[in-house]
N, C-alpha and C positions, 0 to 999 in steps of 0.2 A: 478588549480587556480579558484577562485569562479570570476563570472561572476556581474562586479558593474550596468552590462545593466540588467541581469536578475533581480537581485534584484529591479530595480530602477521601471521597467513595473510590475513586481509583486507585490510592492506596489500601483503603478497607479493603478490597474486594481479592486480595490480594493469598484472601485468608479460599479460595477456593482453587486451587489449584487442582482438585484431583474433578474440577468440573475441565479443563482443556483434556482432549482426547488425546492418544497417544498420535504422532506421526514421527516419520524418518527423521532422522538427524541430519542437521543446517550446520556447517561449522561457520563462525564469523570471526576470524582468526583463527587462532587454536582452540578456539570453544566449541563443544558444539552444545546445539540447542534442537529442540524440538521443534521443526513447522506446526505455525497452527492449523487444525484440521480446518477442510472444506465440507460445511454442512449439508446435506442432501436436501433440508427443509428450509423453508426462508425464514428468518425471523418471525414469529408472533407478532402482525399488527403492524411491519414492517413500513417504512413511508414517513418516517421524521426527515428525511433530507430528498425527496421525488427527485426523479427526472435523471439528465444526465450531467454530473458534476462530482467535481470530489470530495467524498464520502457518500457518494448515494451507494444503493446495492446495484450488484450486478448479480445476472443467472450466467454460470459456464455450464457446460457438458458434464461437467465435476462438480458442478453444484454452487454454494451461496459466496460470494466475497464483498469486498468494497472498491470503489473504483480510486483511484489517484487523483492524478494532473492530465491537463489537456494541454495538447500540441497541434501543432500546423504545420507541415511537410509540403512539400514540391505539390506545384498545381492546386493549393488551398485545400489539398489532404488534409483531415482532423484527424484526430487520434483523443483515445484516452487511455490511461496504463490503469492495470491492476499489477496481482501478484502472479507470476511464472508457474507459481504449483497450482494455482488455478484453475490451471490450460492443459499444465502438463504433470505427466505421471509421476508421483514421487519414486517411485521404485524403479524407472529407467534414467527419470531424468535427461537432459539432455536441450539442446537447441533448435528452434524449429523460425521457418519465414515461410508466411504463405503470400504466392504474390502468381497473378495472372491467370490460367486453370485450375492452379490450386487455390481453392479457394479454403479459406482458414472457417474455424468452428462460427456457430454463430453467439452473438452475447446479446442481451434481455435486459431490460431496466426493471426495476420492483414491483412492476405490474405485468410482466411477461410479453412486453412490446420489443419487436428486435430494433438494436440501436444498430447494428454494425457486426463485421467479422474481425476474427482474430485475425491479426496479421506478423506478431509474432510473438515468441514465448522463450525464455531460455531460463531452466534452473539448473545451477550446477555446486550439488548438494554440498562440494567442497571448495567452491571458485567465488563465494559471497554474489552470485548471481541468481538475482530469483523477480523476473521480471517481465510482463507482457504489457503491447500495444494492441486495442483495438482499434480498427478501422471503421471510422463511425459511417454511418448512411447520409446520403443529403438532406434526407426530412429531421435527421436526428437534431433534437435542440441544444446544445451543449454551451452550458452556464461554467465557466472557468473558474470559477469563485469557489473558493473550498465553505461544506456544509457551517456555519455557525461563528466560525472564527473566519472568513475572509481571508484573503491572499488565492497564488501564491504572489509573491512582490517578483522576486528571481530564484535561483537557483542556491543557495546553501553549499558552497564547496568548501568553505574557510576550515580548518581544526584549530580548536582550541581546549584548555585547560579547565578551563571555568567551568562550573557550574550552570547546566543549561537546561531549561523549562520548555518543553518539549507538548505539540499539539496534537491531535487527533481526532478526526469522528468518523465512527465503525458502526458498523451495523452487525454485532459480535451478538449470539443467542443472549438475551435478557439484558447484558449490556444496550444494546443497538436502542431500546424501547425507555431503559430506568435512566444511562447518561451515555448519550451516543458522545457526546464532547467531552473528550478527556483531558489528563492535564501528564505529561512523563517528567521523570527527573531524571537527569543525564548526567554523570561525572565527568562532564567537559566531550567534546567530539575530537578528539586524538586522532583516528581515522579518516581518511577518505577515501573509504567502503563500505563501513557499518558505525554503528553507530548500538549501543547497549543504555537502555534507561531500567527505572522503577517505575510500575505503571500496574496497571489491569486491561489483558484483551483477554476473547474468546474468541471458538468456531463461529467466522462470518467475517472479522475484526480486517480477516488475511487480504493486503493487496491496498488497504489503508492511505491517504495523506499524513505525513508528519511533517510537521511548520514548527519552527522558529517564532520569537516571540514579535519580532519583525516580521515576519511573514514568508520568510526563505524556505523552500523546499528543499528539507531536509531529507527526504527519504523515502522509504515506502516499510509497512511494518509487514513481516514476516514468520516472524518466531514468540514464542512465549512459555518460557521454561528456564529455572536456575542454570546461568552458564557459568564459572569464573575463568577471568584473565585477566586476574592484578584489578591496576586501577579500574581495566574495561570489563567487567563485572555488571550484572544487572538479568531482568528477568525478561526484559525487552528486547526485540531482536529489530532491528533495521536497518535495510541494504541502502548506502550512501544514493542519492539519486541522480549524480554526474555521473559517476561510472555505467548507469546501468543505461542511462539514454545515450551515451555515448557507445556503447557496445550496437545499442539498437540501430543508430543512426548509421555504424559500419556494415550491419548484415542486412539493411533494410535495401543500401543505396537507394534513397530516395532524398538525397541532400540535405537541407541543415531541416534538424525540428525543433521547435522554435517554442519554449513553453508558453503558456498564454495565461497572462498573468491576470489580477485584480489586485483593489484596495484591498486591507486588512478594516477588519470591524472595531 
């Protein structure tokens, strides 16, 4: 059941805007929007959601995010995705697969234990692409289950008109600690590549689960800043999460990856 306290603080909180930092501009559509920054420090007290699943933290090279959804690739490969700006530079931007010699960055769960390396990353700050896959380790434990609210069920590609209530748990500076579970309001998902709500994130928030109230993986959050585009208007920013696994699953070649689902709570 969605939470009418999350919702109610994450529209409150809404009144701090000049707490997100500045980063480059994301266009999702013809809007653009601000990325949220990636913190150099971890959350205060950080460890409401441990381990490896989504909405825990992750450590990158670049500092603090939240992790997504988990997959399974060829040869019982695991994967977990965050967010592409992450991993990679906002100011070049660009696509990267690390695979065989190359060995991708390393990534850290909330207590600084390595789970895995990056294995790919792609933002492309005008293409609605802003997305990475880690390659988890064999000892890594990886709970499919998203932080609070359960799921995901499947994958969320449907657009519609409607009115949609929209999930999250971040690990966003002072959000991550007061309500890592959030509640977005969406003017219908019109898209299938972004998706725009009313919501509250911060630095940390970036690389997030967003679910459906069914439990469809809707997304991954990326932006937070006034964008408008008509009806698709809103202060949230998230990249559809079919295109962006399908992208990955063509530059990965590593055959189908296969989200790894749960019940909903």
């Amino acid at each position: 059941m969605r939470s009418l306290t999350s919702l109610a603080l994450a529209l409150g909180l809404l009144a701090l805007p000049t707490s997100i930092a500045t980063a480059d501009e994301f266009s999702l559509g013809s809007a653009d929007c601000p990325l949220i920054e990636v913190p150099n420090a971890a959350p205060f007290g950080s460890g409401t959601c441990p381990g490896v699943r989504p909405g825990a933290l992750v450590e990158t090279p670049s500092g603090f995010c939240t992790m997504n959804f988990g997959f399974r690739g060829r040869k019982g490969a695991r994967y977990i995705g965050t967010a592409g700006h992450c991993i990679i530079s906002e100011e070049t931007g660009g696509e990267r697969v690390w695979r065989g010699k190359t060995r991708g960055p390393i990534a850290k769960d909330s207590e600084g234990n390595p789970i895995g390396r990056f294995a790919y990353g792609i933002l492309e700050l005008e293409g609605e692409k802003d997305f990475a896959l880690i390659k988890l380790f064999k000892n890594a434990k990886l709970n499919p289950s998203v932080c609070h609210f359960g799921g995901p069920t499947t994958i969320n590609r449907s657009t519609t008109s409607r009115t949609t209530a929209l999930s999250l748990f971040g690990n966003g500076l002072l959000l991550g600690e007061i309500v890592p579970a959030r509640t977005f309001i969406a003017n219908g998902l019109p898209n299938r590549d972004h998706v725009s709500a009313v919501g509250a994130a911060l630095p940390g928030d970036s690389g997030g689960p967003v679910t459906d109230e069914q439990g469809g993986a809707v997304g991954v959050l990326v932006s937070f800043g006034l964008f408008l585009g008509g009806s698709d208007s809103g202060v949230i920013g998230i990249t559809r999460l079919g295109p962006q696994i399908d992208r990955a699953r063509q530059q990965l070649r590593s055959g189908p990856l296969r989200l790894l689902t749960a019940p909903t709570r």
